[in-house]
C-alpha positions as CSV (number, residue, x, y, z in Angstrom):
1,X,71.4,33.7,69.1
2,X,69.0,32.0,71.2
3,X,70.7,29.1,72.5
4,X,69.1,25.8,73.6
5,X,71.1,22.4,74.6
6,X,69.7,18.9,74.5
7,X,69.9,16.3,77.0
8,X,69.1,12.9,78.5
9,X,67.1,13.1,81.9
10,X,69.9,11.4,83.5
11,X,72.3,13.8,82.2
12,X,70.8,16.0,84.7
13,X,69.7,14.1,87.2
14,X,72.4,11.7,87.4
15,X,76.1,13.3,85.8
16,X,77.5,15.9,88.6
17,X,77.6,19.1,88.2
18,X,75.3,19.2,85.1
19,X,73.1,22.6,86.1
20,X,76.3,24.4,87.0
21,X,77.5,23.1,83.4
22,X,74.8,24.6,81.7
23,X,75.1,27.9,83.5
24,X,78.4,28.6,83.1
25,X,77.3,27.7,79.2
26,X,74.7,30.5,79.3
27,X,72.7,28.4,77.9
28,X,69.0,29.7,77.2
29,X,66.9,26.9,78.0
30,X,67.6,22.9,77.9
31,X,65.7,20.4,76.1
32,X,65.4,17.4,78.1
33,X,64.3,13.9,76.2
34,X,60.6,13.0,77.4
35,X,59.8,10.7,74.5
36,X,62.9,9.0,72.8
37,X,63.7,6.7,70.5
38,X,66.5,3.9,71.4
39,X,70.0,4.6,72.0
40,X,73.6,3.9,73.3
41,X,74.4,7.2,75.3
42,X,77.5,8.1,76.5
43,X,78.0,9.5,80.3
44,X,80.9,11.0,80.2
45,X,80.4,12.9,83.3
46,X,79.4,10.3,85.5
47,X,81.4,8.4,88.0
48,X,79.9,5.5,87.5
49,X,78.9,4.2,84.4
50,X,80.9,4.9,81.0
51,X,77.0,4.6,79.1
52,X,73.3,4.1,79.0
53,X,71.9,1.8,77.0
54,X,68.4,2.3,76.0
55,X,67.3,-0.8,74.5
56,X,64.0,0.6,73.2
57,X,62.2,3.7,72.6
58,X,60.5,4.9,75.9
59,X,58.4,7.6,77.3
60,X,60.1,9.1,80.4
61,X,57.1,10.2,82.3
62,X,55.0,7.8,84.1
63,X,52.7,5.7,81.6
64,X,49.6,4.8,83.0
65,X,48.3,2.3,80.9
66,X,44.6,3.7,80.8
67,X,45.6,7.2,79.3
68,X,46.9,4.9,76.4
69,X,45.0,2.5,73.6
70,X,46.9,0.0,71.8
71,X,50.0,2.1,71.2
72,X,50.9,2.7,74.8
73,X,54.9,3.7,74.9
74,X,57.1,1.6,76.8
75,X,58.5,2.8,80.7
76,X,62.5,2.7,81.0
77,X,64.0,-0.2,83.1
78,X,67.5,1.7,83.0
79,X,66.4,4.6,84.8
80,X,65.2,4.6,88.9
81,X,63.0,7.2,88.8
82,X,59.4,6.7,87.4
83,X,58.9,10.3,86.0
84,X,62.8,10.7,85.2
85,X,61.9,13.5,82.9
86,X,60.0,15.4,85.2
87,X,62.4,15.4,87.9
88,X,65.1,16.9,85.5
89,X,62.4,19.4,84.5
90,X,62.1,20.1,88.5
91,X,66.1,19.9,89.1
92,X,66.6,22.6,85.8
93,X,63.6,24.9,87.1
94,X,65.6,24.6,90.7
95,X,68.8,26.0,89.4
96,X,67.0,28.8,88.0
97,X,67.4,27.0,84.4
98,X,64.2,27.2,82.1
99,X,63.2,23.5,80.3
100,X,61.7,22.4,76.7
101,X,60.6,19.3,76.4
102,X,62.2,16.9,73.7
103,X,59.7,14.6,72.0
104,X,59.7,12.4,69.4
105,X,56.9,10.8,68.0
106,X,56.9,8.5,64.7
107,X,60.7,7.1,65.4
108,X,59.6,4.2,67.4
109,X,61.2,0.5,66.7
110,X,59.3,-1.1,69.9
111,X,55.9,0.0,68.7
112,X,56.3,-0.6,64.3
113,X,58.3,-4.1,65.2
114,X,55.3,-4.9,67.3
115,X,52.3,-3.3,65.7
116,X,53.8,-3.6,62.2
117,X,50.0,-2.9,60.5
118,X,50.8,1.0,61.2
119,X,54.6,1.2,59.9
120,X,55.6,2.5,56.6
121,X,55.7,0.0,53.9
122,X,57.3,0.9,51.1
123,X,57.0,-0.2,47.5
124,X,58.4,-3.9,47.8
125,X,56.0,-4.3,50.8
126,X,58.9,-4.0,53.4
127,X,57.8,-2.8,56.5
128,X,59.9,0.1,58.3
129,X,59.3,-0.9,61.8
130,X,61.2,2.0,63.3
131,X,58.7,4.3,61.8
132,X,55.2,5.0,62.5
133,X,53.1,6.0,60.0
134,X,51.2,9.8,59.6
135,X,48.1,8.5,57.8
136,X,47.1,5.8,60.0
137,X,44.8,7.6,63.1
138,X,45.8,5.1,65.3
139,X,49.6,6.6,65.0
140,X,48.2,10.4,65.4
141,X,46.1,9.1,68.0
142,X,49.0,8.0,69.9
143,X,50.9,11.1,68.9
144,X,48.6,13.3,70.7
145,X,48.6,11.6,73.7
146,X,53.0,11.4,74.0
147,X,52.2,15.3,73.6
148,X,49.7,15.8,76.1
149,X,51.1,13.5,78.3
150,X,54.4,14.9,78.3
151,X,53.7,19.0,79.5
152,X,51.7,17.4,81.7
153,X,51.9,19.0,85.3
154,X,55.3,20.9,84.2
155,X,56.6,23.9,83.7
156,X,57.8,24.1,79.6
157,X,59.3,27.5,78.3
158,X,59.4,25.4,74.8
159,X,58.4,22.3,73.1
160,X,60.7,20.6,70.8
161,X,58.7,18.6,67.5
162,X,60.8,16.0,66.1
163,X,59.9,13.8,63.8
164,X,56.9,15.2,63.8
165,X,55.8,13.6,60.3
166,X,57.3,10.5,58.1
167,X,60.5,8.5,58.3
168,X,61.7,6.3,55.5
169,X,64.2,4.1,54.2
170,X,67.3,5.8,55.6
171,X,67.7,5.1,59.3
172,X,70.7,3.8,61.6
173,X,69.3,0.2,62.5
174,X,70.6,-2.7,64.3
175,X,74.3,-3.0,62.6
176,X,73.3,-0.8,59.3
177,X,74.6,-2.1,56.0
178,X,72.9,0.2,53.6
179,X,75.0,3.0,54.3
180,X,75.9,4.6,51.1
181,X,74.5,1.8,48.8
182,X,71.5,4.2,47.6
183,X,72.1,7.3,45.7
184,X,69.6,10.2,47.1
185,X,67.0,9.3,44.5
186,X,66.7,5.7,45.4
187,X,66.5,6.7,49.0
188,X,63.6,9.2,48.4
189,X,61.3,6.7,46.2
190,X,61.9,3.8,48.8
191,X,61.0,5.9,51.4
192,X,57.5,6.5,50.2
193,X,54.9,4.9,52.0
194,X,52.4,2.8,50.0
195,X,50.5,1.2,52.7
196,X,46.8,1.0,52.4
197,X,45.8,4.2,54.2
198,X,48.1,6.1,52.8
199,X,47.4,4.4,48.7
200,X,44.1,5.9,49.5
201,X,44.8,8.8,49.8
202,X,46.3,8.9,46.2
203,X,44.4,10.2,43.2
204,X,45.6,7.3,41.1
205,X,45.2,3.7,41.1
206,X,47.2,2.1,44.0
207,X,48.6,-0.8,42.5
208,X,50.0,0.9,39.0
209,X,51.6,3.6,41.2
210,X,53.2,0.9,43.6
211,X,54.6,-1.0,40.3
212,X,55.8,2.4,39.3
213,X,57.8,3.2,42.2
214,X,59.2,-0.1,42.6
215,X,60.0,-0.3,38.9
216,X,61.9,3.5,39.2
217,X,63.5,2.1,42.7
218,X,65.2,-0.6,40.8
219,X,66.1,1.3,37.9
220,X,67.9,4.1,40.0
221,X,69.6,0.7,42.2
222,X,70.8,-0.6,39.2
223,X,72.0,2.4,37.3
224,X,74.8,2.1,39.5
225,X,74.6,6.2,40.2
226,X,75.0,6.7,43.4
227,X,75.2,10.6,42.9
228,X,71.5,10.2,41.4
229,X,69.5,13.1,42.5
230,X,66.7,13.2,40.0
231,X,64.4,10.3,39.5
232,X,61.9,9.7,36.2
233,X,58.2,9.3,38.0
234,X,55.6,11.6,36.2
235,X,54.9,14.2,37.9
236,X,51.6,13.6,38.4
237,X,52.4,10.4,40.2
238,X,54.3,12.5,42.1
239,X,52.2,14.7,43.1
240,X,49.2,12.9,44.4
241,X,51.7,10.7,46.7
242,X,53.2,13.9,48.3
243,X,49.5,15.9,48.7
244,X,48.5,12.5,50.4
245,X,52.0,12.8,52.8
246,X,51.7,16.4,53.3
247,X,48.1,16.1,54.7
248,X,48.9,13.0,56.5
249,X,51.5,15.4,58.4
250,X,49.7,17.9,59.1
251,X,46.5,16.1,61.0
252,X,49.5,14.1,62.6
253,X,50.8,18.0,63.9
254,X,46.9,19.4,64.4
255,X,46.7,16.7,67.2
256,X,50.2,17.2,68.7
257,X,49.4,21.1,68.5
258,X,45.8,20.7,70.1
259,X,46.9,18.6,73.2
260,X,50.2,21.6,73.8
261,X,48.0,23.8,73.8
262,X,48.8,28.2,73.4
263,X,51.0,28.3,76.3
264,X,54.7,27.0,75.0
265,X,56.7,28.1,72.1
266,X,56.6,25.5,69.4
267,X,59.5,24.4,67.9
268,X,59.8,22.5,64.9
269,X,62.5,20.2,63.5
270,X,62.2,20.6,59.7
271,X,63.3,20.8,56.5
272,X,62.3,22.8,53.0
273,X,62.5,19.9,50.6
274,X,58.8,18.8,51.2
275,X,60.4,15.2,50.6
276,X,63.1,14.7,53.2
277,X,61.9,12.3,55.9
278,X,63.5,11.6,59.2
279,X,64.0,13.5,62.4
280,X,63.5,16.6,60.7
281,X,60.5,15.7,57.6
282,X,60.0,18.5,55.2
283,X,57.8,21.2,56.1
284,X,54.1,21.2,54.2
285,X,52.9,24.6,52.9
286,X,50.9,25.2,56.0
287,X,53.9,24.2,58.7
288,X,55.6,27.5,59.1
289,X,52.2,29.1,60.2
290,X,51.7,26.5,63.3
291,X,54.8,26.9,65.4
292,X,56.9,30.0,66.7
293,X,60.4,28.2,65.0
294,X,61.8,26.2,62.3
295,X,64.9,24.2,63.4
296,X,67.0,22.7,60.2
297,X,69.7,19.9,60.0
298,X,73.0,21.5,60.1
299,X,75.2,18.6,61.4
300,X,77.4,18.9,58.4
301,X,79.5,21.9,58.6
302,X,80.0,24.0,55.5
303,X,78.6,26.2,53.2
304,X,75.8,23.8,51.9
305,X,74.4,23.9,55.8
306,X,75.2,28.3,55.8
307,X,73.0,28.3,52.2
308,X,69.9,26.2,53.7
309,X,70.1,28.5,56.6
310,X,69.7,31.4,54.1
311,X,67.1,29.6,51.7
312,X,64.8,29.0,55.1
313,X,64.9,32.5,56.4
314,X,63.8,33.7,52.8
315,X,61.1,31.5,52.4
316,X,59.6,31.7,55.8
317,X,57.3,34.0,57.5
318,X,59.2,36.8,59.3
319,X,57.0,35.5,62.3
320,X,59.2,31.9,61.5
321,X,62.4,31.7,63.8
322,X,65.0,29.6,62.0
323,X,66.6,27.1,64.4
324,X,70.3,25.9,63.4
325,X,70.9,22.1,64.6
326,X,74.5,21.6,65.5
327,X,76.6,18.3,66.9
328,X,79.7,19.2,69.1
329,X,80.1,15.1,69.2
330,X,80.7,13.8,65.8
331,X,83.2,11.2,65.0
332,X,85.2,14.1,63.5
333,X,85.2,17.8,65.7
334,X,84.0,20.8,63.8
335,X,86.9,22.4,62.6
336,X,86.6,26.2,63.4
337,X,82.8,25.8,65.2
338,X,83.1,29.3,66.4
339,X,83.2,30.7,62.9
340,X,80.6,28.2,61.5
341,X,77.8,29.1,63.6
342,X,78.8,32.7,63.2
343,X,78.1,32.0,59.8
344,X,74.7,30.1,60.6
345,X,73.9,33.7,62.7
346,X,74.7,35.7,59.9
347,X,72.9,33.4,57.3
348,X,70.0,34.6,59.5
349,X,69.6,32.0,62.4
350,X,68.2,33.4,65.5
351,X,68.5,30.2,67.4
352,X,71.3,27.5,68.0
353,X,70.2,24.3,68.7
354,X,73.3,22.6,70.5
355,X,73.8,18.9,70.7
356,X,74.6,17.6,72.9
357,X,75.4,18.6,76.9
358,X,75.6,15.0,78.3
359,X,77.1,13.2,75.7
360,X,79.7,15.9,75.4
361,X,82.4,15.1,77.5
362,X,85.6,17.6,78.9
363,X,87.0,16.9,75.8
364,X,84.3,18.2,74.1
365,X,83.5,20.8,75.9
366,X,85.7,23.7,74.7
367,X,83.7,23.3,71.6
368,X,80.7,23.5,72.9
369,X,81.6,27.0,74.8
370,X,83.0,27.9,71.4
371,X,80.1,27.5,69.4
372,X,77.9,29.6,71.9
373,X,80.3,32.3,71.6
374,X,80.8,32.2,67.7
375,X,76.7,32.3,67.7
376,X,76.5,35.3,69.6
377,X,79.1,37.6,67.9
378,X,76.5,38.4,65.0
């Protein structure tokens, strides 16, 4: 397996010994955060500091304010350097250690909590402010610029797509309190997006499908089901919303793909249900055909991870690499990681995607080597 670890810019640039880390990891390339969303970060190999605390999503390459139009991304106070990201790019390609660059696009809290006209809304009217919405232009607009700005100047082997298409209801906000109150049903109808640009895309009337969503949201709520799975919109509803996603995504991708240009591989973060949204939305028909590889969710270890694996490699173009997304720093360790992403290898992965090498600490780290190893016994 192709392996390729993710990390913070001050991971490298700032935690000793990082390059000499990832070498003696064998790591194949590392994927270093250029546009990222907010976050509490552990340094465990720092002398220093015990964290960094990324109050808001920022773009870790300089941001000159006339490259951008009114969604300009925010510069990071809690790093020194102005182009943080392309100095680790520079320290990596020193050591001999090719880069990818790590971007995320629609998971931005600053921008939908200040521009809140271009977040989702869902079928109540609630705005999502940490996600930015696919069918406005303004959002693929600014998409295309965090792309082309990004590779700018550096030397990628790959580029890393994530969330490269719509977020919804399900998202780890400030002290989140709706952990396991929806059943998988409710979450997938409340994270439809019924703002205006996106209602017009619908073949339908746009108020009588936004009544029907709400009306299905609140049965499935108050069913009490939380092992719902299924939901009772008509299909045709259904269908109309999903076409209107699906090419929402995809102009939101033609942009990103047209500033990156032929020169890096193109990774995508992904998943086959054409209605997950998140880090890693579901693929539309014409997905697979854009990028060199398809990366999948495989946080949870277990067979249901193993079978997705499976179902992706058979659906996909042979062309299609499929990408296995591990965590080495859950609250719980993997039991066994070895053998679990032998499985992923064997269930047809050709790459492991390995999170994460900064936040990983010595007690971590044995897993880490072991998961490489298990990945490349198949």
């Amino acid at each position: 397996m192709k392996v390729t670890g993710y990390a913070y810019p001050w991971d490298v640039l700032d935690a000793p010994g990082f390059t000499e880390r990832a070498a003696e990891l064998q790591v194949d390339e590392v994927a270093v955060a250029v546009s990222y969303h907010s976050a509490r970060a552990a340094t465990p190999w720092s002398a220093t500091t015990s964290s960094v605390i990324a109050r808001h999503a920022a773009f870790y390459r300089p941001v000159k304010e006339s490259a951008w139009g009114r969604l300009r991304p925010a510069a990071p106070d809690w790093t020194t350097a102005e182009d943080s990201a392309g100095d680790a790019v520079r320290a990596l390609g020193d050591a001999g250690i090719p880069a990818a660059a790590w971007l995320v696009f629609t998971h931005n809290s600053l921008l939908g909590t200040e521009h809140p006209e271009v977040a989702v809304r869902n079928c109540f009217s609630e705005v999502y402010p940490w996600a930015l919405c696919p069918a406005r232009e303004e959002v693929r607009e600014y998409a295309a610029k965090v792309a082309a700005a990004s590779v700018r100047e550096l030397d990628f082997r790959s580029v890393v797509l994530e969330a490269c298409g719509p977020l919804g209801a399900v998202h780890q906000h400030q002290h989140e309190k709706t952990d396991g109150v929806w059943s998988p049903a409710a979450a997938r109808v409340l994270s439809i997006c019924c703002c205006d640009a996106c209602a017009a895309q619908w073949d339908a009337d746009a108020d009588e499908v936004r009544a029907a969503l709400a009306a299905e949201a609140r049965r499935l709520i108050t069913s009490g089901d939380l092992g719902a799975v299924d939901d009772e919109l008509a299909p045709e509803l259904k269908a109309t919303v999903l076409a209107g996603r699906q090419r929402s995504t995809d102009a939101l991708r033609a942009g990103v793909l047209a500033e990156l240009g032929s020169g890096p591989r193109l990774v995508l973060h992904g998943a086959l249900d054409p209605w997950v949204t998140g880090a890693l939305p579901g693929l539309t028909p014409s997905a697979p055909g854009d990028v060199h590889s398809v990366v999948l969710q495989c946080w949870a270890p277990g067979q249901a991870s193993v079978a997705a694996v499976a179902a992706a490699r058979a659906a996909l173009p042979s062309t299609v690499d499929v990408g296995a997304y591990i965590t080495a720093v859950a609250a719980n360790p993997v039991p066994e990681i070895d053998r679990y992403t032998a499985e992923l290898a064997g269930a047809g992965a050709a790459e492991l995607h390995l999170y994460h090498l900064g936040l990983a600490g010595a007690g971590r780290w044995a897993d880490l080597r072991a998961a490489v190893r298990g990945g490349r016994t198949v």
